[in-house]
Backbone as CSV, one residue per row, in Angstrom:
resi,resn,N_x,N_y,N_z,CA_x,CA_y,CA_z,C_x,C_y,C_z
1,UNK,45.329,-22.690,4.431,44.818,-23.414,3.269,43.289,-23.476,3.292
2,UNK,42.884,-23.970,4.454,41.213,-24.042,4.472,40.712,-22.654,4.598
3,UNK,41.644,-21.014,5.062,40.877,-20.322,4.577,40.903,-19.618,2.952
4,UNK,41.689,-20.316,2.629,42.071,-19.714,0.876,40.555,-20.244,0.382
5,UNK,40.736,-21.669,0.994,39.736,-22.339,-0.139,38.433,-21.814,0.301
6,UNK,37.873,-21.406,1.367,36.445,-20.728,1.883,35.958,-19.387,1.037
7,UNK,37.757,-18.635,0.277,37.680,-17.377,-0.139,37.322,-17.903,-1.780
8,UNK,37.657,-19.079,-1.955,37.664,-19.208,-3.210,36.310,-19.306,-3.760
9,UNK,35.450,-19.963,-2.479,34.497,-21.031,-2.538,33.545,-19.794,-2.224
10,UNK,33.304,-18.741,-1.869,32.536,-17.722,-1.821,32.735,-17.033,-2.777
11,UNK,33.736,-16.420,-3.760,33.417,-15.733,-4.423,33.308,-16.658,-5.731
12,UNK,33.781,-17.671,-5.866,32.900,-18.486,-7.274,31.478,-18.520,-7.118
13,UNK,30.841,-18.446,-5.638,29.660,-18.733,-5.851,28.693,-17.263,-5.784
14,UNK,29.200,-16.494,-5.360,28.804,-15.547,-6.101,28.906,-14.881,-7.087
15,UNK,29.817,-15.149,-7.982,30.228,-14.925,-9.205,29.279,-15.398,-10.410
16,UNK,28.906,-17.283,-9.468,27.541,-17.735,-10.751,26.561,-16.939,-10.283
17,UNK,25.957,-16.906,-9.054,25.398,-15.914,-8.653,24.484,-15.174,-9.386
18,UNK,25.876,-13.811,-9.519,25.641,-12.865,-10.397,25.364,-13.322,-11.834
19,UNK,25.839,-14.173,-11.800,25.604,-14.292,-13.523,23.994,-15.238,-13.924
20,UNK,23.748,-15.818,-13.002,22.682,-16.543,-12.915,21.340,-15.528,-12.812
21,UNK,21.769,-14.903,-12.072,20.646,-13.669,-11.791,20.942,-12.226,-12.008
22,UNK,21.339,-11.977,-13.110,21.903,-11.099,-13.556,20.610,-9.957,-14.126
23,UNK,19.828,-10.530,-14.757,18.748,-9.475,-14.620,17.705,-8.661,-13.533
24,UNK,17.946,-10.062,-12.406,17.606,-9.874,-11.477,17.485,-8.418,-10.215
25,UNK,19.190,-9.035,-10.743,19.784,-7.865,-9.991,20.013,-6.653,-10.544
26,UNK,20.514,-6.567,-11.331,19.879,-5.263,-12.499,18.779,-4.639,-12.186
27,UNK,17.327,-5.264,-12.197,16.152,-4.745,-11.724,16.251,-4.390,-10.141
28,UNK,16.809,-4.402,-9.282,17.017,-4.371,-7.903,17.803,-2.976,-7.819
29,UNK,18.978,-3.425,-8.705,19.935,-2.177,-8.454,19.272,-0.375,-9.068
30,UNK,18.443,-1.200,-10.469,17.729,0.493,-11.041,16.931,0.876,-9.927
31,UNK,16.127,-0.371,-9.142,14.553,0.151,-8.499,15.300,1.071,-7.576
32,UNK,16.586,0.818,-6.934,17.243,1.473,-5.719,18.083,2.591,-6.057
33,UNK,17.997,2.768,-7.196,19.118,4.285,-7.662,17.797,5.254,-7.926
34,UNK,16.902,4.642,-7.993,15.643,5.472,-8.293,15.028,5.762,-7.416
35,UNK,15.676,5.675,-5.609,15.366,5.370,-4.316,13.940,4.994,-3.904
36,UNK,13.746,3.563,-4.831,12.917,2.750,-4.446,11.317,3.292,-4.853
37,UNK,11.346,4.236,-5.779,10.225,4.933,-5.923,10.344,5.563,-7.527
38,UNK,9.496,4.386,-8.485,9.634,5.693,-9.839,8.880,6.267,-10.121
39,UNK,8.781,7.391,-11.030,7.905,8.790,-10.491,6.503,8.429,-11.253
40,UNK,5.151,9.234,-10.592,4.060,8.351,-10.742,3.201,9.397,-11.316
41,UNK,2.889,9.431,-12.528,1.871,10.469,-13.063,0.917,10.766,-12.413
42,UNK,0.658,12.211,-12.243,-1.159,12.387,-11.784,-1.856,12.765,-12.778
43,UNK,-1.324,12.540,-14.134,-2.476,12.439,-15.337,-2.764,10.929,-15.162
44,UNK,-3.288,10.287,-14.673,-4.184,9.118,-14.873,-4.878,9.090,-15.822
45,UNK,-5.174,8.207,-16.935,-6.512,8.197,-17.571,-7.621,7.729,-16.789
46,UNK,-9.093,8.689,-17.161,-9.866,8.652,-16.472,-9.747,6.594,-16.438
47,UNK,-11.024,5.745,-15.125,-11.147,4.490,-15.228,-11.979,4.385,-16.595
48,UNK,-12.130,3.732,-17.542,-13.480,3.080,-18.111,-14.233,2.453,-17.947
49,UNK,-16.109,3.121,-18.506,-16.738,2.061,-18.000,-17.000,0.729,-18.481
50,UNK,-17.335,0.014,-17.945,-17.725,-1.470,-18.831,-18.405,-1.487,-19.581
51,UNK,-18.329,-1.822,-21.152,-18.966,-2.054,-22.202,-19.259,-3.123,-22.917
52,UNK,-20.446,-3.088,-23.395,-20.192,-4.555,-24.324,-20.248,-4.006,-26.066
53,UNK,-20.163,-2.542,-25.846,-20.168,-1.847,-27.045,-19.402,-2.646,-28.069
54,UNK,-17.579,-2.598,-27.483,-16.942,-3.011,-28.947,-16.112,-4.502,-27.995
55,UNK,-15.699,-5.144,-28.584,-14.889,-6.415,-27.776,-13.391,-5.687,-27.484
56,UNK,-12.576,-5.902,-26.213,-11.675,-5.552,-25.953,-10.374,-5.873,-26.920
57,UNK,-9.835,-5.133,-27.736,-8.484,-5.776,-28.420,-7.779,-6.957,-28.254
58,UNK,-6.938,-7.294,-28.826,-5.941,-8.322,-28.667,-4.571,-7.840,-28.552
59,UNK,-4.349,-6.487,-28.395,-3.008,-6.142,-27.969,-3.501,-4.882,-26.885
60,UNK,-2.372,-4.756,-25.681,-2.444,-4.682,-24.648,-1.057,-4.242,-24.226
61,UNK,-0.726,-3.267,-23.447,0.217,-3.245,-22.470,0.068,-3.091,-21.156
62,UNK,0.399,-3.645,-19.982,0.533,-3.546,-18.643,1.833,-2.318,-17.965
63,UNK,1.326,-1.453,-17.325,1.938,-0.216,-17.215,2.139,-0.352,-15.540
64,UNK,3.555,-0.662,-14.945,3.785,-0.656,-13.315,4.829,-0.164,-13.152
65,UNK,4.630,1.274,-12.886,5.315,2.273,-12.952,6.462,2.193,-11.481
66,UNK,5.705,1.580,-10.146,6.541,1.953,-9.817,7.801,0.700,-9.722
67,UNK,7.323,-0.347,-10.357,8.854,-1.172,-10.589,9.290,-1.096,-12.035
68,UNK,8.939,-0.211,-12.604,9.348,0.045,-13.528,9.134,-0.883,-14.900
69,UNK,7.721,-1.098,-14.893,7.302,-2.403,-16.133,6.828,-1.639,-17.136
70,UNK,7.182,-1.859,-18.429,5.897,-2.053,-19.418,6.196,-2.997,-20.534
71,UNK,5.442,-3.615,-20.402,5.361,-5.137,-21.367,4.018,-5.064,-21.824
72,UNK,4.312,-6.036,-23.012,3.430,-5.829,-23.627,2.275,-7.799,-22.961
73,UNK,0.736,-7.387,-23.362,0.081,-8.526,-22.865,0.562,-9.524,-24.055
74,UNK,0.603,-10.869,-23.970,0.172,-11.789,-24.803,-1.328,-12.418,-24.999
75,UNK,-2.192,-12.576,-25.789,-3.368,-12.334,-25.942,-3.413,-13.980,-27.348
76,UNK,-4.515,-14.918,-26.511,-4.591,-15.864,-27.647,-3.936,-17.205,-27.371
77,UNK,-3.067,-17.239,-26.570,-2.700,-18.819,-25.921,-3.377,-19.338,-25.048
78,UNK,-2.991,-20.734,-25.793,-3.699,-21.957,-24.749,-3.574,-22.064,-23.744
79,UNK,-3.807,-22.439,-23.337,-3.405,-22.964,-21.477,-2.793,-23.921,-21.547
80,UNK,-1.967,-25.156,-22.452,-0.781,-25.743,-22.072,0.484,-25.283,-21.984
81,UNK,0.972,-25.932,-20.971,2.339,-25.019,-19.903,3.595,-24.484,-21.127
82,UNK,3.637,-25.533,-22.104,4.991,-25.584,-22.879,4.069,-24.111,-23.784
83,UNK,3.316,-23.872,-23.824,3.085,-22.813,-24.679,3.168,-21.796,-24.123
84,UNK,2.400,-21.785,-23.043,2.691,-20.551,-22.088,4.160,-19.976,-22.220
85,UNK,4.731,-20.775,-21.716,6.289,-21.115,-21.455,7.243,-20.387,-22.492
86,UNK,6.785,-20.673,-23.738,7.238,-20.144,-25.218,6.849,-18.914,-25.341
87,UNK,5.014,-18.507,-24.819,4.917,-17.153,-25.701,5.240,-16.110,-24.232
88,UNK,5.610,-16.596,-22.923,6.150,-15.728,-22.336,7.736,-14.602,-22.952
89,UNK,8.263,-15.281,-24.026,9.604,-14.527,-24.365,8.868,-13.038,-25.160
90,UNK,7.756,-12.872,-25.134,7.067,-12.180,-26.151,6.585,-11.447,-25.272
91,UNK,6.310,-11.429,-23.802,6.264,-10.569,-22.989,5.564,-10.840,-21.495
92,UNK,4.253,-10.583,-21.192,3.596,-11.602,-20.118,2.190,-12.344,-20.734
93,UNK,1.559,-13.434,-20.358,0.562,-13.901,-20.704,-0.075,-14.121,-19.858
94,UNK,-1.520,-13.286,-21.186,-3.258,-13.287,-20.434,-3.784,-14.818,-20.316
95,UNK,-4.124,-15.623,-19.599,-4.507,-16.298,-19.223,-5.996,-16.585,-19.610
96,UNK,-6.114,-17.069,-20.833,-7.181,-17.358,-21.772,-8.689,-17.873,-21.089
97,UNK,-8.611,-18.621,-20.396,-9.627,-18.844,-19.205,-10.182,-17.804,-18.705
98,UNK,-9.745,-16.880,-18.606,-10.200,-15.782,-17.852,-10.371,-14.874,-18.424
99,UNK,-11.423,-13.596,-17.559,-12.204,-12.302,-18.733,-10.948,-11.858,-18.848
100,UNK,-10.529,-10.831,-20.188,-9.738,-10.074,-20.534,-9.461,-8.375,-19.428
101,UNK,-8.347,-8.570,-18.912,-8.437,-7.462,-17.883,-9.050,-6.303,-18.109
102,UNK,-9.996,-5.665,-17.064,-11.131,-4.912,-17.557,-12.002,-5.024,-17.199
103,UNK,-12.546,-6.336,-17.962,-13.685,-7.041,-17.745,-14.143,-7.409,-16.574
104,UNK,-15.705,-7.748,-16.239,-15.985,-8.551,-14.970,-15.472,-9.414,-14.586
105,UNK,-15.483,-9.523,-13.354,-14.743,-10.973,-13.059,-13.314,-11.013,-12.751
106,UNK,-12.527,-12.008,-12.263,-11.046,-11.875,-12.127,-10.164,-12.575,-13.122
107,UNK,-9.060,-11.811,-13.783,-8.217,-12.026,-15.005,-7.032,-12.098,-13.890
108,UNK,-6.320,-13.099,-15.260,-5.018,-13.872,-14.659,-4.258,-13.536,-16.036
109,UNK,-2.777,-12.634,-15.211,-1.756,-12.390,-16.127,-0.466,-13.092,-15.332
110,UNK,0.294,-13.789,-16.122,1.847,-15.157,-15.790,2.592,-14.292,-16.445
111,UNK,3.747,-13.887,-15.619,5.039,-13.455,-16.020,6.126,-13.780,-15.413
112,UNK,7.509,-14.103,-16.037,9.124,-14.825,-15.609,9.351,-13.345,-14.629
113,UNK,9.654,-14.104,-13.465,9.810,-12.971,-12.161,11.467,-13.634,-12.889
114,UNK,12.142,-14.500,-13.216,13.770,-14.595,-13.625,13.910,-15.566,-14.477
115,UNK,15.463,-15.340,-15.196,15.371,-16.275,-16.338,16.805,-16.795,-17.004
116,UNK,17.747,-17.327,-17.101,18.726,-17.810,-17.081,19.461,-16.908,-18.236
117,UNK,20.609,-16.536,-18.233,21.300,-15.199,-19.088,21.012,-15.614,-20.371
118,UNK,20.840,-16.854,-20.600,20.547,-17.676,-22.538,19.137,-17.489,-22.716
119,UNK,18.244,-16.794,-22.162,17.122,-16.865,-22.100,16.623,-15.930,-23.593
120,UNK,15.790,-16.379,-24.550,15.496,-15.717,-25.320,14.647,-14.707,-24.882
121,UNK,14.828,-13.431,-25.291,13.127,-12.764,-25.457,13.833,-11.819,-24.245
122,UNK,13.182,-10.302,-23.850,13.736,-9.477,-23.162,13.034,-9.634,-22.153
123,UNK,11.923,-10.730,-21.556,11.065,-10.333,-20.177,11.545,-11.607,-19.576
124,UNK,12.572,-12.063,-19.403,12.596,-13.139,-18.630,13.002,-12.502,-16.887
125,UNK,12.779,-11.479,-16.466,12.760,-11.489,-15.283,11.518,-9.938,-15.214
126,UNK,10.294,-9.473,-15.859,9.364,-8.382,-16.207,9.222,-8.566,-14.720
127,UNK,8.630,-9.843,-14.148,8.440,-9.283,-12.797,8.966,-9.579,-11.281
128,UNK,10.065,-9.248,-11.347,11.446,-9.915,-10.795,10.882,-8.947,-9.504
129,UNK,10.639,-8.089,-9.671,10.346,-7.044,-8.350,8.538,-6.645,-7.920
130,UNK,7.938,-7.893,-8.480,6.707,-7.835,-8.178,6.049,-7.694,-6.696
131,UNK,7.172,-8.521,-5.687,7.060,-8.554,-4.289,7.303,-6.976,-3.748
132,UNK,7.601,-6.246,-4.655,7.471,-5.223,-4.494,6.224,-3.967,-3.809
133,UNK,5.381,-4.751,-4.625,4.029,-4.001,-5.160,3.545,-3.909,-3.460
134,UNK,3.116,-2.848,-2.652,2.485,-2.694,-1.437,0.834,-2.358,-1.989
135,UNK,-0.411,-2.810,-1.033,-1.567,-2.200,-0.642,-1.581,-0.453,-1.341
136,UNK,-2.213,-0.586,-2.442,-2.385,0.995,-2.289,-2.175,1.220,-3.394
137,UNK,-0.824,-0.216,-4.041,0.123,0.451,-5.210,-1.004,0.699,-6.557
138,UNK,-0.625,1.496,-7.446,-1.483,1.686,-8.834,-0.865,1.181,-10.213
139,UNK,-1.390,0.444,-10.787,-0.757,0.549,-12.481,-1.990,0.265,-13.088
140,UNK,-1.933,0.632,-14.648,-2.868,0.331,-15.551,-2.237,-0.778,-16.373
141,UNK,-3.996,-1.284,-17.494,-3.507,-1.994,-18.315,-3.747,-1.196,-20.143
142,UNK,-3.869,-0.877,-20.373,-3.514,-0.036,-22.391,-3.795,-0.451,-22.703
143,UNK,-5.244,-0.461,-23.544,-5.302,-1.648,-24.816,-5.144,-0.501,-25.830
144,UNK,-4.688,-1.221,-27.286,-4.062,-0.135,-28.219,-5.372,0.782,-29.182
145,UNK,-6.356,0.857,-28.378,-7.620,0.894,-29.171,-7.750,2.338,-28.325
146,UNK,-6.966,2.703,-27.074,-7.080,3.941,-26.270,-7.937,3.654,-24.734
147,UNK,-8.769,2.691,-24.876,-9.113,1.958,-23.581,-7.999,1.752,-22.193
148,UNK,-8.077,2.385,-21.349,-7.275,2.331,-20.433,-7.907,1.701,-18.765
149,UNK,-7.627,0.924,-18.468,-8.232,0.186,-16.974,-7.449,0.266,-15.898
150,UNK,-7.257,0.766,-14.899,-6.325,0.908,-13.142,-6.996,0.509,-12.498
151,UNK,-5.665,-0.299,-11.679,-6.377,-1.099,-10.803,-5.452,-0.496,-9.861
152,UNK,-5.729,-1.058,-8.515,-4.936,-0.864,-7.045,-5.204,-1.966,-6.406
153,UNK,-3.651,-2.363,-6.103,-3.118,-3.191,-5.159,-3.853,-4.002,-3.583
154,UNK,-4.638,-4.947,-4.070,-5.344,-5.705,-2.997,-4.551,-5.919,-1.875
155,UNK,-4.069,-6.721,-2.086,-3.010,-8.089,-1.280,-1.843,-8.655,-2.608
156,UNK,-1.004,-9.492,-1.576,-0.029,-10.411,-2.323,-0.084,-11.380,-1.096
157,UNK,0.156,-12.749,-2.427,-0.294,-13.874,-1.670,0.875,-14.568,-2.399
158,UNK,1.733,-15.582,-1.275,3.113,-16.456,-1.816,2.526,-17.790,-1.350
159,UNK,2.119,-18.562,-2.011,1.399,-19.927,-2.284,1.910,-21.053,-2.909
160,UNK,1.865,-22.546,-2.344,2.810,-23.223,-3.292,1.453,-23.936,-4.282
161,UNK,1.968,-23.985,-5.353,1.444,-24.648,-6.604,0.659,-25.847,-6.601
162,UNK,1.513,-26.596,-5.378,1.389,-28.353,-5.539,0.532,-28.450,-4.413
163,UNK,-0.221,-27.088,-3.546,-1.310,-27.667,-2.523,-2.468,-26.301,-2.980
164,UNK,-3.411,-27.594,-1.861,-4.771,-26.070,-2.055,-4.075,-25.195,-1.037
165,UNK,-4.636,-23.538,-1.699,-4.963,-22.978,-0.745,-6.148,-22.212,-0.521
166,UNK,-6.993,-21.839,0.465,-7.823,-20.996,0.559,-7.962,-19.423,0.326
167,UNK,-6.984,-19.032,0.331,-6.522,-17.444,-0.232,-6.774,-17.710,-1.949
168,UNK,-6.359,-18.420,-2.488,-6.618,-18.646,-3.973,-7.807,-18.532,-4.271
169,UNK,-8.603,-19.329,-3.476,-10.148,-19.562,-3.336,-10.596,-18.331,-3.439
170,UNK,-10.531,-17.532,-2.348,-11.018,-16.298,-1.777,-10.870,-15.727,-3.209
171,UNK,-9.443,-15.141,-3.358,-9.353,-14.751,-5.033,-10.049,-14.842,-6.016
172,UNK,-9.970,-16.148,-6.212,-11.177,-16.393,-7.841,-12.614,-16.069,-7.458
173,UNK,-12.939,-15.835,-6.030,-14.537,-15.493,-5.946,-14.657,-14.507,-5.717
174,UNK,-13.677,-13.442,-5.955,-13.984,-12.132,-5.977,-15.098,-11.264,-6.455
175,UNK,-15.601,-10.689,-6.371,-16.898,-9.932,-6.743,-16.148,-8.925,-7.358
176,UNK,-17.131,-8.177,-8.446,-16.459,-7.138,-9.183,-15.335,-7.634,-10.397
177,UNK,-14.139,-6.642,-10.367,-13.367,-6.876,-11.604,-11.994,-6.724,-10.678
178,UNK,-11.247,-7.294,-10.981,-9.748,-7.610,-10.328,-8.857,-8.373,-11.317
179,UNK,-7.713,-7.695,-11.036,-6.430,-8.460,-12.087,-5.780,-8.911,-11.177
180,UNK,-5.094,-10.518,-11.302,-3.986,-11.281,-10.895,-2.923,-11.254,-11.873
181,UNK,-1.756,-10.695,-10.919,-0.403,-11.131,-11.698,0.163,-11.934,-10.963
182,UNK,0.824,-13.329,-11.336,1.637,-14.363,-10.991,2.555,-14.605,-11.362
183,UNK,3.490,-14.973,-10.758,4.787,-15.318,-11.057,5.887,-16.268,-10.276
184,UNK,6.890,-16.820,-10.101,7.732,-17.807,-9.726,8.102,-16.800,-8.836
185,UNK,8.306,-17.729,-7.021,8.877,-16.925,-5.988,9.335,-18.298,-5.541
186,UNK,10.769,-17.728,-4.464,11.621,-16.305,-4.630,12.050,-16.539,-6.159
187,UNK,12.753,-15.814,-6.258,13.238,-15.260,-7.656,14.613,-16.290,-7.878
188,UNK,14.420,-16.604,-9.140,15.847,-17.947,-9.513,15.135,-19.329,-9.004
189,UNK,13.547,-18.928,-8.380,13.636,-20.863,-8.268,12.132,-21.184,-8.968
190,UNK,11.602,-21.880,-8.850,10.036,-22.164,-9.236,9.095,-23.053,-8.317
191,UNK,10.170,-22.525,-6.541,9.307,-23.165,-5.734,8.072,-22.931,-5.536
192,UNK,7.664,-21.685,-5.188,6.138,-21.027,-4.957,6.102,-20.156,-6.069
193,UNK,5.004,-20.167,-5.953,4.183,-18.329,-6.533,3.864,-17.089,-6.052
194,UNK,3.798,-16.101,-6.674,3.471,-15.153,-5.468,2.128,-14.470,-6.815
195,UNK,1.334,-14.359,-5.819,0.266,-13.572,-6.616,-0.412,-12.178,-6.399
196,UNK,-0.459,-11.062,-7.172,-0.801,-9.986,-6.800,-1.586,-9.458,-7.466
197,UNK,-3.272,-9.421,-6.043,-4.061,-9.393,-6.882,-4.692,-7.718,-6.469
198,UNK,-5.264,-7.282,-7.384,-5.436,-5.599,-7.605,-7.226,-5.543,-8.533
199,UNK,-8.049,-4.650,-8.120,-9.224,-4.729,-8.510,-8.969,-3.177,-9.238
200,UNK,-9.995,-3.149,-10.061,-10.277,-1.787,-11.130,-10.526,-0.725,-10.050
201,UNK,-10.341,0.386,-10.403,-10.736,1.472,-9.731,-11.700,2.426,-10.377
């Protein structure tokens, strides 16, 4: 009897599981049929240089090839959370405080690493496999104007929210131009963050 109920009691709970993290795992299972590697252009667009010629667009895509992203930026929200929160279903959000990726200085892009199966909007888990990203890794960001910016993979930093840390620090005083992507770690909770930060090339 007590082992029926242990059998029962494991596969209900992986059953919500799966269903709880269902995109999750989806993104896990493609990255690994694709044996952990998706294929990586050597047409790069050349880097661009910094201009103050024309102002950078307001539409944008983020290109991370090898976990397989492209979403589009959100461009124009506030910095209160419930908004954030909302225009994330629309894809990831630029972080208004900060230069527009590209630019001098270090830019901050927030995206749902997971997101409950009722979740409106198709990016509720865009960067579910961000812990992914190693030293070295490459993606660009598209603005729709033909402007293209690559960066490569600094560090990743898993930090909790509710204390200082000094790695954050280090981060925002970066010299040069660098993009942060952030997101909820591990994946299914909103204990920490994990941040991955990548400078222009």
């Amino acid at each position: 009897m007590k082992l029926k109920f242990i059998k029962v009691f494991l596969v209900s709970f992986f059953l919500i599981f799966a269903v709880l993290n269902g995109r999750f795992l989806y993104a896990n299972a493609k990255y690994w049929l694709d044996n952990g590697v998706a294929p990586v252009s050597d047409q790069s667009p050349a880097p661009q240089k910094l201009t103050n010629e024309a102002p950078l667009p307001d539409k944008a895509m983020l290109v991370i090839e090898k976990i397989g992203v492209s979403a589009p930026v959100v461009f124009g929200v506030s910095n209160d959370n419930d908004t954030i929160f909302k225009n994330l279903e629309n894809g990831i959000v630029y972080y208004s405080n900060t230069p527009k990726p590209g630019l001098k200085g270090v830019s901050i892009i927030l995206g749902h690493s997971s997101a409950y199966p009722w979740y409106k909007g198709k990016y509720g888990s865009v960067f579910a496999l961000l812990g992914k990203l190693q030293l070295g890794d490459k993606f660009s960001v598209r603005y729709d104007d033909g402007r293209t910016f690559n960066f490569v993979v600094k560090q990743s930093v898993v930090f909790s929210p509710f204390a200082d840390d000094s790695r954050l620090t280090q981060i925002e005083k970066s010299p040069g131009t660098s993009l942060v992507l952030v997101s909820c770690w591990p994946v299914g909770t909103n204990y920490k963050r994990i941040a991955v930060q990548a400078e222009l090339i």
